[in-house]
C-alpha positions as a Markdown table, in Angstrom:
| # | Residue | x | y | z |
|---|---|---|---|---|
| 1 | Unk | 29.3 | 87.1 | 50.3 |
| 2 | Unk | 31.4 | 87.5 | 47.0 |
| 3 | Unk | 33.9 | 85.1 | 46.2 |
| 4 | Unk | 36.9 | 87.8 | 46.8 |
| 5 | Unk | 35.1 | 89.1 | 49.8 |
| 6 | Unk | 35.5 | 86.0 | 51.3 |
| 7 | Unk | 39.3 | 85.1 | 49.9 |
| 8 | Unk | 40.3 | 88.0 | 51.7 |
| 9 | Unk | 38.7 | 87.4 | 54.8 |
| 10 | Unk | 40.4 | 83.8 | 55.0 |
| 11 | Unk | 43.3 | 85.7 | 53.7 |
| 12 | Unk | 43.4 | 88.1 | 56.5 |
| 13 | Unk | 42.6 | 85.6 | 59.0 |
| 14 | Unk | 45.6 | 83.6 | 58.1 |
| 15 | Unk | 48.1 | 86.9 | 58.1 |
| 16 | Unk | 46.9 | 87.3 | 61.9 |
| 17 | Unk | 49.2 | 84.7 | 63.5 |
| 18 | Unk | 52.4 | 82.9 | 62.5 |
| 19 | Unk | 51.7 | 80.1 | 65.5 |
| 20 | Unk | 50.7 | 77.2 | 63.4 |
| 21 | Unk | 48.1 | 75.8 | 65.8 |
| 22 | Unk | 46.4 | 79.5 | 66.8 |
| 23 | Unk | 46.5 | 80.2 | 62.8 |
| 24 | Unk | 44.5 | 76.4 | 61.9 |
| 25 | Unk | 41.8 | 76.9 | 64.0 |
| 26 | Unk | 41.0 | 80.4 | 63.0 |
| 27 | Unk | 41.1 | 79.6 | 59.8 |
| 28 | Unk | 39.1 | 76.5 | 59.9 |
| 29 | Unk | 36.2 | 78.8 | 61.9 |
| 30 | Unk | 36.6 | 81.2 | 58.9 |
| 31 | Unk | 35.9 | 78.9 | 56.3 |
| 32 | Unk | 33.3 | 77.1 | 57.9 |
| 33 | Unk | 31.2 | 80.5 | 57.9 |
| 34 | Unk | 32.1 | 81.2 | 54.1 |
| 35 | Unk | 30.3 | 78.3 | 52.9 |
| 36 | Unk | 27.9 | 77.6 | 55.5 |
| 37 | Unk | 29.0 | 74.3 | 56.8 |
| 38 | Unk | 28.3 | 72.8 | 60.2 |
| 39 | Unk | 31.9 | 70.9 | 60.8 |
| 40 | Unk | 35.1 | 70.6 | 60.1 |
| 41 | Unk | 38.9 | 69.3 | 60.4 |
| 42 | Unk | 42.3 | 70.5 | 59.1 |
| 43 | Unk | 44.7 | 67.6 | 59.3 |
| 44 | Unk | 48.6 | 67.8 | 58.1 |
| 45 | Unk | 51.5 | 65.4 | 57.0 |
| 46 | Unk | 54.0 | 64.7 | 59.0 |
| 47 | Unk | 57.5 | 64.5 | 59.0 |
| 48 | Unk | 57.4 | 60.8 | 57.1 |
| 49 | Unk | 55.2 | 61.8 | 54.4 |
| 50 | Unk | 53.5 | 58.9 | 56.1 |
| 51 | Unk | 50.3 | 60.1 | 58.2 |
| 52 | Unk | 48.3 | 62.3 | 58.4 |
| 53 | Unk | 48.2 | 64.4 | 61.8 |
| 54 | Unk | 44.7 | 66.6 | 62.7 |
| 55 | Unk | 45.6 | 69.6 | 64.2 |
| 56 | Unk | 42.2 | 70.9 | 64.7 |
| 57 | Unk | 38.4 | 70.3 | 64.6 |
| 58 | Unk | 35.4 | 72.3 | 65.0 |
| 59 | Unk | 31.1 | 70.8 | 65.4 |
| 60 | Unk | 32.6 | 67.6 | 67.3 |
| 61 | Unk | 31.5 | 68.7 | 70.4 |
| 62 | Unk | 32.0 | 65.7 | 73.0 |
| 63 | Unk | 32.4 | 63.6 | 70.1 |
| 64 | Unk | 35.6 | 65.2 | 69.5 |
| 65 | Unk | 37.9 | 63.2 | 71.5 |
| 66 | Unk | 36.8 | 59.7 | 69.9 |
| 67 | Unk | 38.2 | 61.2 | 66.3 |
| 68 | Unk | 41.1 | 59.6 | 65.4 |
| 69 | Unk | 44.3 | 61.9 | 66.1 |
| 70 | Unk | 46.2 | 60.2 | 63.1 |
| 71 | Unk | 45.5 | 58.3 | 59.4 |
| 72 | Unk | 48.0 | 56.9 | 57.3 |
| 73 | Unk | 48.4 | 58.4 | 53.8 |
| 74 | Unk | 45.7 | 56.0 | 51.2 |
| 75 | Unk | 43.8 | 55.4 | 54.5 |
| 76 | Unk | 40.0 | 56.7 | 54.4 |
| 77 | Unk | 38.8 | 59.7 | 53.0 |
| 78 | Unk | 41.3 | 61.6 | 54.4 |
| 79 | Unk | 44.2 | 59.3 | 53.4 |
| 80 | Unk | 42.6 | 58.7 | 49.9 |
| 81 | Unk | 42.6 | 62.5 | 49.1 |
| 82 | Unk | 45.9 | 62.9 | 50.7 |
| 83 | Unk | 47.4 | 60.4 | 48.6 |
| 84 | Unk | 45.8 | 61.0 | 45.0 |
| 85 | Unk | 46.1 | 65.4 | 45.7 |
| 86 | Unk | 42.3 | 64.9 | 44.1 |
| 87 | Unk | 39.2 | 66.6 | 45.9 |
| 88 | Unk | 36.4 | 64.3 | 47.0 |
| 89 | Unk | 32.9 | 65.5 | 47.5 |
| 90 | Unk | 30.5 | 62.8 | 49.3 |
| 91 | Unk | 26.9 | 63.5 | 49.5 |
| 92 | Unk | 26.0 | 60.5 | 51.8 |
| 93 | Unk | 29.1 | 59.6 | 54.4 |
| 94 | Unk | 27.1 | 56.9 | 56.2 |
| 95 | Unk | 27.1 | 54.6 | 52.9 |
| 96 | Unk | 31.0 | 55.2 | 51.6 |
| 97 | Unk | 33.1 | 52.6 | 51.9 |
| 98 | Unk | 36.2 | 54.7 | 52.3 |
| 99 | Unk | 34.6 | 55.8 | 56.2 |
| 100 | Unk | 35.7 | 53.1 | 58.3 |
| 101 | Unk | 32.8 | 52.0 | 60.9 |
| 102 | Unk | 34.5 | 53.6 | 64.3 |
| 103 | Unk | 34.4 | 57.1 | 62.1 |
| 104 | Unk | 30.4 | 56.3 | 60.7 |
| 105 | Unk | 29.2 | 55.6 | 64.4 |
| 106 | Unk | 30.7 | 59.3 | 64.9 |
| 107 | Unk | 28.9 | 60.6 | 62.0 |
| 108 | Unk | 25.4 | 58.9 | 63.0 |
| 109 | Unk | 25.9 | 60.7 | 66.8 |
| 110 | Unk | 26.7 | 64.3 | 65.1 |
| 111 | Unk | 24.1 | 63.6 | 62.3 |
| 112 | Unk | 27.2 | 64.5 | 59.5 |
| 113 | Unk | 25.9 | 63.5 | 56.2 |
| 114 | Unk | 27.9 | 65.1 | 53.5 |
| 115 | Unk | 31.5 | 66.3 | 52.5 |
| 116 | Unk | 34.0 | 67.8 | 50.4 |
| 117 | Unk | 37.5 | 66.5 | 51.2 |
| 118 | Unk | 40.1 | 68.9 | 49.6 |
| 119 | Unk | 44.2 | 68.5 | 49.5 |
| 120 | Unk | 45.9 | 71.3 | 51.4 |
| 121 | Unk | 48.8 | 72.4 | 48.7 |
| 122 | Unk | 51.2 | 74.4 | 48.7 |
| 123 | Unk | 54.2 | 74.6 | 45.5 |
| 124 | Unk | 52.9 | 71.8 | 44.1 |
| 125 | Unk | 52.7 | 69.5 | 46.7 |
| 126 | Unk | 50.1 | 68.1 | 49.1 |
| 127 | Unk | 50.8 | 69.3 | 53.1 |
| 128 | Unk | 47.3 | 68.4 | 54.1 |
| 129 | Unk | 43.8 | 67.7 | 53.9 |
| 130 | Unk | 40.9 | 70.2 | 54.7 |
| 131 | Unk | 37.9 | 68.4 | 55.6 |
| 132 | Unk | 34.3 | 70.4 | 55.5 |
| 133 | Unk | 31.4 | 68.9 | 56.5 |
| 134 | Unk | 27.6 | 69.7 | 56.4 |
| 135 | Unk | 24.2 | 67.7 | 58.7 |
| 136 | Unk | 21.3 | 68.6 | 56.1 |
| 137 | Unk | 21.6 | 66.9 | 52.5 |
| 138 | Unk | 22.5 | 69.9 | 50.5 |
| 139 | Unk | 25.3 | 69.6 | 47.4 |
| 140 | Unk | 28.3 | 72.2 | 47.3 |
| 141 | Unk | 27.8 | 74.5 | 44.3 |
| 142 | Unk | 30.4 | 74.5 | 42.1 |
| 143 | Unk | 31.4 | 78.4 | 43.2 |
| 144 | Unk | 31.5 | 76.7 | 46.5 |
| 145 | Unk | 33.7 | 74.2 | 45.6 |
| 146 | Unk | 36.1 | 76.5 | 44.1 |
| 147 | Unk | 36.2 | 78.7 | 46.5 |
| 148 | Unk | 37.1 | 76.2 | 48.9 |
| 149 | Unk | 40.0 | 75.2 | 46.8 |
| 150 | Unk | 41.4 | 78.6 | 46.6 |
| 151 | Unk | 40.9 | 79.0 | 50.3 |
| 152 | Unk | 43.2 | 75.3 | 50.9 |
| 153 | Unk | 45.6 | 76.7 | 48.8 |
| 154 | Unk | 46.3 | 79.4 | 50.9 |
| 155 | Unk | 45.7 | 77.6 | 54.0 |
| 156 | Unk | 48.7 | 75.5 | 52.5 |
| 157 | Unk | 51.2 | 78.6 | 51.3 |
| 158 | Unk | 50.3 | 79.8 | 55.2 |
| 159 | Unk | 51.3 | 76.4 | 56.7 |
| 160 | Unk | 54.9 | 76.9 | 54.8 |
| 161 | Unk | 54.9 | 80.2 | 55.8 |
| 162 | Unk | 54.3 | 79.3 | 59.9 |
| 163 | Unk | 56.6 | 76.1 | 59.4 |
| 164 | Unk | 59.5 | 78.8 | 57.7 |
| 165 | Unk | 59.4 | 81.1 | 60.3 |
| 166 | Unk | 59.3 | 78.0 | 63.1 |
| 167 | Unk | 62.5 | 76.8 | 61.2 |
| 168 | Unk | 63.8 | 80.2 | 61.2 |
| 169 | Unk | 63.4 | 80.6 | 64.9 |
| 170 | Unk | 65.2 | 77.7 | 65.8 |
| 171 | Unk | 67.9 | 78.3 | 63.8 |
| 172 | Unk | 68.1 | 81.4 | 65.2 |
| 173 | Unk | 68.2 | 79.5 | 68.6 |
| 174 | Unk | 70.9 | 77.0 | 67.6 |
| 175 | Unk | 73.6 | 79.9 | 66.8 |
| 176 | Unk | 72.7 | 81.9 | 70.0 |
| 177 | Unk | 73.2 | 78.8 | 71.4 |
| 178 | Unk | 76.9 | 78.5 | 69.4 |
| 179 | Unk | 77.6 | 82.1 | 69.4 |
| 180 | Unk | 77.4 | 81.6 | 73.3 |
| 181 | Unk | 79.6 | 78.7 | 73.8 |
| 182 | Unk | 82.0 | 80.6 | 71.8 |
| 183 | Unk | 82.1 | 83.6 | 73.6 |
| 184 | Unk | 82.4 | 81.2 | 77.3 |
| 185 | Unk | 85.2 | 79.2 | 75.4 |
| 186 | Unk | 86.9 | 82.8 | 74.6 |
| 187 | Unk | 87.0 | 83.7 | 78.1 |
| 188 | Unk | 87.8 | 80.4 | 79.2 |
| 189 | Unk | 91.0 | 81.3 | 77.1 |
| 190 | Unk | 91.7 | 84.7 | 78.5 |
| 191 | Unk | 90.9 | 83.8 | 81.9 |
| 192 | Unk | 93.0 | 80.2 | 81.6 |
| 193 | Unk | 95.7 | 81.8 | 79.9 |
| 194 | Unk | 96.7 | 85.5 | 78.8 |
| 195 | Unk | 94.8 | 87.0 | 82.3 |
| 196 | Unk | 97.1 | 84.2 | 84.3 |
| 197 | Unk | 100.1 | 85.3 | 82.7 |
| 198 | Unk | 99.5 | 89.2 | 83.2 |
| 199 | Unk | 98.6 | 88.5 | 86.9 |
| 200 | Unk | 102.1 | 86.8 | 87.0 |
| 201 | Unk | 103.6 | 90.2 | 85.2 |
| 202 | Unk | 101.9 | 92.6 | 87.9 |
| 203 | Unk | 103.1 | 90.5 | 90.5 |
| 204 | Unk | 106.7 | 90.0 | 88.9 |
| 205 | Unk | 106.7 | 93.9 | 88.5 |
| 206 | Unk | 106.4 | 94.1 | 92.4 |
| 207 | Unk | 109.4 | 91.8 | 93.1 |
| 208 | Unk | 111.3 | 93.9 | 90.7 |
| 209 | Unk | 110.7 | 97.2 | 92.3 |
| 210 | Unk | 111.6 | 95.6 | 95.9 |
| 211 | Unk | 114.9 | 93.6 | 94.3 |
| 212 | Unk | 116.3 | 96.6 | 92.5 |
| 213 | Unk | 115.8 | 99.0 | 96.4 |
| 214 | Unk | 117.6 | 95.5 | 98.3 |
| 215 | Unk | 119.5 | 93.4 | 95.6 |
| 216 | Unk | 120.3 | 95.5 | 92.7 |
| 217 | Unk | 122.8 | 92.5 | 91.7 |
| 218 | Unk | 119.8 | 90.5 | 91.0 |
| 219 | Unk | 117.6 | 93.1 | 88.8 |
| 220 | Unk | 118.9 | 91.6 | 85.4 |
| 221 | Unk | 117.7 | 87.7 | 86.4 |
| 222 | Unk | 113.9 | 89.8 | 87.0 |
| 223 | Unk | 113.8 | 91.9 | 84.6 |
| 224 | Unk | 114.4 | 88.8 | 81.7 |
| 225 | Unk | 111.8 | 86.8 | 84.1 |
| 226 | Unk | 109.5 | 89.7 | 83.5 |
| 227 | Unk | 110.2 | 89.9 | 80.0 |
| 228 | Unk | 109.5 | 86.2 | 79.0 |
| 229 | Unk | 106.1 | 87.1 | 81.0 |
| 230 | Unk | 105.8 | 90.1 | 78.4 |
| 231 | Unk | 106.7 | 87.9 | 75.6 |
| 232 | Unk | 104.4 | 85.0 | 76.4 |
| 233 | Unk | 101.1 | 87.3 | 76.9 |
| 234 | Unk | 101.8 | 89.2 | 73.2 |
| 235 | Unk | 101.9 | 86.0 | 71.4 |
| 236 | Unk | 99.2 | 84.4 | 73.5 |
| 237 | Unk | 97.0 | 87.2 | 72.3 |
| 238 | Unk | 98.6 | 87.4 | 68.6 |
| 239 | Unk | 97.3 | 83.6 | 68.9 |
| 240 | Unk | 93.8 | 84.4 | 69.7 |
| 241 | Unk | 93.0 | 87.5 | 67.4 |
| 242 | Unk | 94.4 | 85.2 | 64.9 |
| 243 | Unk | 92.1 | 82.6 | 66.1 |
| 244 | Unk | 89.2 | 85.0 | 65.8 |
| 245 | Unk | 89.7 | 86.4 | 62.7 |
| 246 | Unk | 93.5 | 86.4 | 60.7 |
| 247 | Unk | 94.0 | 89.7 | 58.9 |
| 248 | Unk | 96.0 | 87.2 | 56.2 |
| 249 | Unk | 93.0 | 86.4 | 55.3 |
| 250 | Unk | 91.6 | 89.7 | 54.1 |
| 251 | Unk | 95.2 | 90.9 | 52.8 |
| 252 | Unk | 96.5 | 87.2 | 51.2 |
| 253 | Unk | 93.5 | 85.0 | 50.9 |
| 254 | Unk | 92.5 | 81.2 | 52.7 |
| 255 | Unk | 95.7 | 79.2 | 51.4 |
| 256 | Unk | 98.0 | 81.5 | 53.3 |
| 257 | Unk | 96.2 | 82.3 | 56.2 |
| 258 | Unk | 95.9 | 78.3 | 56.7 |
| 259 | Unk | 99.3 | 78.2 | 56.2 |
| 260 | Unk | 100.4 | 80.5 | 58.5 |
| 261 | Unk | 97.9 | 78.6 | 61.3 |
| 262 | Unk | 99.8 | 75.6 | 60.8 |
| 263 | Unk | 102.9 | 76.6 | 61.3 |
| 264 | Unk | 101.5 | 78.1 | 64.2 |
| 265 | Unk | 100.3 | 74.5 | 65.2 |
| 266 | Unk | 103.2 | 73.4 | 64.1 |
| 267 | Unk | 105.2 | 75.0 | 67.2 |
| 268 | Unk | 102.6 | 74.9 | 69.9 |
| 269 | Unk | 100.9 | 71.6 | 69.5 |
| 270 | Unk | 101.9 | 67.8 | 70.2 |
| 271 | Unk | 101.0 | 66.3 | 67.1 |
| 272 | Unk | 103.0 | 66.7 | 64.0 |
| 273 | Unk | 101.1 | 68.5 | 61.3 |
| 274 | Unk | 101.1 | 67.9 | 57.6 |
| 275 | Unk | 99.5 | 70.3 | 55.0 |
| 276 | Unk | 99.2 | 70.3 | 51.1 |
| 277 | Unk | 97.8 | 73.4 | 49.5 |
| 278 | Unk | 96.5 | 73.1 | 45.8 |
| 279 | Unk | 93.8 | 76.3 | 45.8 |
| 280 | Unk | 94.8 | 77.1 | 42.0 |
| 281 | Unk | 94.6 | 81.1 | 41.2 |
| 282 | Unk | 91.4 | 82.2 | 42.5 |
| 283 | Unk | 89.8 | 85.1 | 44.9 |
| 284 | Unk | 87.3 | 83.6 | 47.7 |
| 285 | Unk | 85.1 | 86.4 | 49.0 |
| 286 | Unk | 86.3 | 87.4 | 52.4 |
| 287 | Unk | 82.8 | 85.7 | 54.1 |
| 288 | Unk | 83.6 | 82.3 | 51.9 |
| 289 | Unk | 87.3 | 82.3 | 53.2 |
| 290 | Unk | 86.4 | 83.4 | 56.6 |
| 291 | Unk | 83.7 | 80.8 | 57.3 |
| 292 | Unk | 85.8 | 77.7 | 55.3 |
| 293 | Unk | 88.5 | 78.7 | 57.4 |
| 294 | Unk | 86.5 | 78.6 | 60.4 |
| 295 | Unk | 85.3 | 75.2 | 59.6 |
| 296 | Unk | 89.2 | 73.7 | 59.3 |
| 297 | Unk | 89.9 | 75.5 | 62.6 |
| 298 | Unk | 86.9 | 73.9 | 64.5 |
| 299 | Unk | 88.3 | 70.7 | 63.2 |
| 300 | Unk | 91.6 | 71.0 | 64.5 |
| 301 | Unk | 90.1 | 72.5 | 67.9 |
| 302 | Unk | 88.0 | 69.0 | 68.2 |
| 303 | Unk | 91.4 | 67.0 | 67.0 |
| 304 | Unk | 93.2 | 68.8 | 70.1 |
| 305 | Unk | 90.4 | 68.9 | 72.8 |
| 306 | Unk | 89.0 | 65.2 | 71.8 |
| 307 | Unk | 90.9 | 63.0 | 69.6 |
| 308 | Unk | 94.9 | 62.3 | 71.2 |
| 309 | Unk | 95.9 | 62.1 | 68.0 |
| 310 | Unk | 100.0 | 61.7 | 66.9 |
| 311 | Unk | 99.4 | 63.2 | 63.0 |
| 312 | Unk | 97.1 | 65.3 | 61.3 |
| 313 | Unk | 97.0 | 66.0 | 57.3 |
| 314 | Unk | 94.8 | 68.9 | 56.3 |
| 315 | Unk | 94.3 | 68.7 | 52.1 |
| 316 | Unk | 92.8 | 71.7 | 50.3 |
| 317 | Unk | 92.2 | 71.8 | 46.2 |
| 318 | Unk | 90.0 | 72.6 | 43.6 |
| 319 | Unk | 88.8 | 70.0 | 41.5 |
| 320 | Unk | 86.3 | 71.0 | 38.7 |
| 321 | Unk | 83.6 | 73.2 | 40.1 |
| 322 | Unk | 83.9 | 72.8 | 44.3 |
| 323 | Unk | 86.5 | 73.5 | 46.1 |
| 324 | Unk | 87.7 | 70.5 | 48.7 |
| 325 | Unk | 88.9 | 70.4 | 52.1 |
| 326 | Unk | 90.0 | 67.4 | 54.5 |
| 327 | Unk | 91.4 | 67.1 | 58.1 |
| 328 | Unk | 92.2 | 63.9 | 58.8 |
| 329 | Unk | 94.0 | 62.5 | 62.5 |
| 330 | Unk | 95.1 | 59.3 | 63.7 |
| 331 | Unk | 93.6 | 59.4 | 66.9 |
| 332 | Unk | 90.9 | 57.7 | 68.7 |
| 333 | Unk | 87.8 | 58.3 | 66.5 |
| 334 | Unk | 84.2 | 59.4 | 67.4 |
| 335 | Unk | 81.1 | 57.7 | 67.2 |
| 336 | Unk | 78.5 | 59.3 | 64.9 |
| 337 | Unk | 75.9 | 57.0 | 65.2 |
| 338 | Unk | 76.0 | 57.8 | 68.9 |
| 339 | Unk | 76.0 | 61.4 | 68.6 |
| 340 | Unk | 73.5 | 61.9 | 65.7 |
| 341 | Unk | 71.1 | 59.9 | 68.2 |
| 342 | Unk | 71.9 | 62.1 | 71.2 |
| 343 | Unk | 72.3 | 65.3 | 69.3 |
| 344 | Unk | 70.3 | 67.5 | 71.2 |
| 345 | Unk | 71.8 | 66.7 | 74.1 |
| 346 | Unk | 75.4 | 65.6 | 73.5 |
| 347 | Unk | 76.3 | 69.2 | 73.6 |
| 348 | Unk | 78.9 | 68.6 | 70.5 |
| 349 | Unk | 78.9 | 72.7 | 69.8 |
| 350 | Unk | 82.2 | 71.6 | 67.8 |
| 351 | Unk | 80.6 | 69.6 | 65.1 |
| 352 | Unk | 77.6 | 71.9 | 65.4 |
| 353 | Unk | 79.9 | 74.8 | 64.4 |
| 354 | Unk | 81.2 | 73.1 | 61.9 |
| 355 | Unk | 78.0 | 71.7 | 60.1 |
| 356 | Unk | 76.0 | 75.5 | 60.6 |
| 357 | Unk | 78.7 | 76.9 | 58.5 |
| 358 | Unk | 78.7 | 74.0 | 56.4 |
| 359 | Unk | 75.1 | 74.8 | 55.5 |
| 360 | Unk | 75.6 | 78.7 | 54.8 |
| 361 | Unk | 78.3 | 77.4 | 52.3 |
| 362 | Unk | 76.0 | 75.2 | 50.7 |
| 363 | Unk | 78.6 | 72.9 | 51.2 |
| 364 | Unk | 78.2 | 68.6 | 51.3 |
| 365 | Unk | 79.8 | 67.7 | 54.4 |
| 366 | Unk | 80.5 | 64.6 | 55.6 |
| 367 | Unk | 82.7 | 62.7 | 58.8 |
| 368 | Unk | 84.6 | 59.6 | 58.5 |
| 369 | Unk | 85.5 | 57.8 | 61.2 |
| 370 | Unk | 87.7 | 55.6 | 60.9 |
| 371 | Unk | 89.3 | 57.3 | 58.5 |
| 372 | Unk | 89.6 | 56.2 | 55.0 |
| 373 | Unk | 91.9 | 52.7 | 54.3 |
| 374 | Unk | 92.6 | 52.8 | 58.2 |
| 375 | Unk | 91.3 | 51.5 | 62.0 |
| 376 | Unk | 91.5 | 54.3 | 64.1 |
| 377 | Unk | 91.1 | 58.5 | 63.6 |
| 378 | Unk | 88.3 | 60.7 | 61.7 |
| 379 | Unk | 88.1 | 62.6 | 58.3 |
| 380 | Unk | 86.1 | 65.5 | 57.8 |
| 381 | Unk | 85.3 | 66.0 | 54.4 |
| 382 | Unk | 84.1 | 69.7 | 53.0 |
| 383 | Unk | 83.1 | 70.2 | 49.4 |
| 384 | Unk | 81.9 | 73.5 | 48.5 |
| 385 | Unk | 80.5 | 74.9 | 45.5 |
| 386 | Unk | 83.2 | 77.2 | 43.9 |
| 387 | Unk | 80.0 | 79.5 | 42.9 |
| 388 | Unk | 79.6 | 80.0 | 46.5 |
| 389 | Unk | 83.2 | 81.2 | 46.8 |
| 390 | Unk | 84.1 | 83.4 | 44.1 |
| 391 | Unk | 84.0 | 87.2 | 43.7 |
| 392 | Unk | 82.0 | 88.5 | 41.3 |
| 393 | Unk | 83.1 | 89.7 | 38.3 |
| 394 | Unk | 82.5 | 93.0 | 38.7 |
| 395 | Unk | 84.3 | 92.9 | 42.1 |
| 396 | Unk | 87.9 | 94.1 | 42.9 |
C-alpha cells in the first residue's frame, strides 16, 4: 500500500464519525493494518494537561482490563513522549527502563516486544500519544515511521475537530436552555401581569354595559375605572417590547436607550437609580448595542429579583480602546464561590445570560461582591473591546 493510499484511508476513516470514542477506535484499527502491527493504544490529555487518559486499545485481549486507564505526563513511555512531543521507537520493551514492571508482566503475557511511541499533535501542540506495537522483532522502516507521524497528526487535527463540535453542541444546549427560560419568564410576565389586567378590562366592560341600563348616574366612576385598566395594560406592554428589544436603540444608539430604561426604573422600581453616561461620539453596531444592553438589563433584572437593594449606580464610558460598563447595588451580595461550584445546577440563568453574551462580545467580565471599598452589594464589571463595537467604515 502507497504511502497516500494509506493517508487517505486513515483520512477517510477519521471523516466517518464526529463521536470522539466511535472515531479513536476506528482509526486505531486503521492504522494498525497500514503498518502491519499486532497492538495498539490511543491515549489523550486531559483537561489538567496533567495525565494522560487511554481511550482505546486493540491486541489486549483479556489482558486489556489490567492496562492502566491513566499515566501522568513524564510517566513511562507514554508520559515521556507526551511530555518531550519527541517519537520513541523501542525494539526490545521487556529491557526499557521507562516500562514500569506491572506494564512488562503485560507485555511478557501478550508476547509485545517492540514499539514506536508517537505524540498525537495538533497546531503545534501535543493532545496525545499513539502507541503501536508489534510481537515478532522486526524494526519500523523509516517510510513507516513517517507515515505514522502523518497519520498522528491527523488523528490529532480530528480530535480538535470531535472536541469543536462537542463544544459546539453544548453551547448550543446552554442557550436553548437560556432561550427557554426566557421565553417561560416572558409569559410569566404576560400571564402575571398585562393578561390579569385585560381579564380585569373584559370584566369591567360587563359592569359598564349593566351600570349604564340600571345606574346611568354611575357610568362616569366606570368608565375612568375602565380607563386606568386601559392605561395600565398599554404601558405594561410598552414596558415589555421595550424590555425585548427598544427601538431607541436602532433610531438613537445604547446611551439613550439606557437612558430612557432608567427613567423607566426610575418610576416603577423601589430603589433609587443613579446613571452616568460618558459613551463619547461613536456608532455601536445594532447587534453590539443590542447585546451590551442586554447584559446591563439582566443585571438590573437579578438586582430586582435577588439583591433588596436601596441604590443602584450603572457607569458607562470609553476609556482608550474598550468600552466600560458597571452596575453596582447596595444590597445583600451573592456568593460566587458557591455558585461557580454549583453551576450546573444552581439554575443562575441570570448570570448565565449575562456571561453567554459576555463571551460573543469578547468582552472580560468580571463580579464583585462586595462591591468595591464597601461590606455589602455586587458590581458587575463589562469591558469590551471597542473593535467589537464599531461600524465599519464603509458602513452608514
Amino acid at each position: 500500500m502507497s504511502e497516500l493510499t494509506a493517508l487517505n484511508q486513515v483520512a477517510a476513516t477519521l471523516s466517518q464519525s464526529l463521536d470522539l470514542d466511535k472515531m479513536l477506535e476506528a482509526a486505531l484499527t486503521n492504522v494498525l493494518t497500514v503498518v502491519r502491527a499486532d497492538a495498539g493504544s490511543i491515549a489523550l490529555l486531559d483537561s489538567s494537561g496533567k495525565n494522560l487518559d487511554l481511550r482505546t486499545v486493540y491486541g489486549f485481549d483479556r489482558n486489556l482490563q489490567m492496562l492502566p486507564r491513566k499515566v501522568a505526563v513524564g510517566s513511562g513511555l507514554q508520559g515521556s513522549v507526551a511530555a518531550s512531543g519527541e517519537m520513541v521507537v523501542v525494539h526490545d520493551l521487556a529491557a526499557d527502563a521507562r516500562v514500569g514492571e506491572e506494564s512488562k508482566e503485560i507485555l511478557a503475557r501478550t508476547g509485545l516486544r517492540g514499539a514506536a511511541i508517537l505524540p498525537v499533535r495538533s497546531r503545534g501542540r501535543v493532545r496525545g500519544v499513539l502507541s503501536v506495537m508489534v510481537r515478532r522483532t522486526r524494526h519500523f522502516s523509516a517510510e513507516e515511521l513517517a507515515l505514522l507521524t502523518s497519520i498522528s497528526q491527523q488523528i490529532g487535527v480530528a480530535v480538535d475537530n470531535a472536541n469543536l463540535y462537542t463544544d459546539l453542541r453544548e453551547e448550543r444546549d446552554r442557550i436553548i436552555a437560556v432561550h427557554e427560560k426566557v421565553r417561560h419568564e416572558l409569559v410569566r410576565d404576560l400571564h402575571d401581569g398585562t393578561a390579569q389586567v385585560l381579564s380585569a378590562m373584559i370584566m369591567n366592560m360587563e359592569v359598564v354595559k349593566r351600570t349604564a341600563a340600571s345606574r346611568p348616574d354611575l357610568l362616569p366612576r366606570e368608565l375612568a375605572y375602565l380607563d386606568d385598566l386601559t392605561r395600565q395594560a398599554n404601558r405594561e406592554i410598552r414596558q415589555l417590547l421595550f424590555q425585548l428589544r427598544p427601538v431607541i436603540l436602532e433610531t438613537q444608539g445604547l446611551a439613550a436607550a439606557i437612558a430612557v430604561y432608567a427613567e423607566q426604573l426610575r418610576r416603577h422600581e423601589s430603589y433609587a437609580l443613579y446613571l452616568e453616561l460618558s459613551t463619547g461620539d461613536f456608532k455601536l453596531t445594532s447587534q453590539a448595542s443590542g447585546t451590551v444592553f442586554a447584559i446591563v438589563q439582566e443585571a438590573l433584572n437579578n438586582i430586582k429579583k435577588h439583591a433588596h437593594a436601596s441604590t443602584v449606580w450603572i457607569q458607562v464610558w470609553v476609556e482608550r480602546d474598550y468600552l466600560h460598563v458597571t452596575v453596582t447595588d447596595d444590597g445583600t451580595g451573592i456568593n460566587m464561590a458557591a455558585i461557580n461550584a454549583q453551576y450546573d445546577q444552581h439554575g443562575s440563568f441570570g448570570l448565565l445570560n449575562i456571561r453567554e453574551r459576555a463571551r460573543l462580545l469578547d468582552a472580560k467580565l468580571e463580579f464583585v461582591s462586595p462591591r468595591p471599598d464597601a461590606c455589602n452589594g455586587t458590581q458587575i464589571q463589562l469591558i469590551v473591546p471597542m473593535d467589537r463595537l464599531l461600524h465599519d467604515k464603509d458602513e452608514g
